[in-house]
C-alpha positions, -999 to +999 in steps of 0.1 A: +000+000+000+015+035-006+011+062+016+000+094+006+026+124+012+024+162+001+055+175-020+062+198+001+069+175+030+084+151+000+109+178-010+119+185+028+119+145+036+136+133+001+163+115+016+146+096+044+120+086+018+148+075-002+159+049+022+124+042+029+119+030-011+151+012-007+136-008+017+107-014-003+079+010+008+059+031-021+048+066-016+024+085-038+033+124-039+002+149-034-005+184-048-031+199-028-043+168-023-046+157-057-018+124-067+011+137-090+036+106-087+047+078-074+082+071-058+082+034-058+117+010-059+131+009-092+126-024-115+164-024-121+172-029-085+144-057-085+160-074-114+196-072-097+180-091-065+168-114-086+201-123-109+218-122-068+191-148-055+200-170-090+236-167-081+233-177-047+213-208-056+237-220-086+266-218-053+245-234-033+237-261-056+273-268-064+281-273-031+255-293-022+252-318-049+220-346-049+238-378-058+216-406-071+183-392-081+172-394-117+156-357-128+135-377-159+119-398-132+114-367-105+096-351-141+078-378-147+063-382-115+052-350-110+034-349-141+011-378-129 
């Protein structure tokens, strides 16, 4: 849910919003009440966790190997 700020106090509070959209929270700027904008987290920094939490799992898969499971038959049984 974003929560509704004026731009006045969004000018004055920039950088503590800032760190507040870092941390995932959404804000939608106000003109006399009216909604102008929205200061949400960018996609790019989305798509960087993402290719992190990819990376982390190919590590995590080469050092903990599975030894003596077939894949075809794991498939297989899952489509039944």
């Amino acid at each position: 849910m974003k929560t509704k700020i004026g731009s006045y106090e969004a000018k004055t509070r920039l950088p503590e919003l800032l760190r507040q959209v870092k941390a995932g929270k959404s804000f939608t700027i106000t003109n006399r009440g009216q909604p102008v904008a929205d200061l949400v987290p960018s996609k790019a920094k989305s798509r960087e966790d993402r290719v992190a939490a990819v990376e982390r799992l190919k590590a995590f898969m080469l050092t903990n190997r599975v030894y003596g499971v077939n894949i075809k038959e794991l498939i297989e049984e899952g489509r039944d």
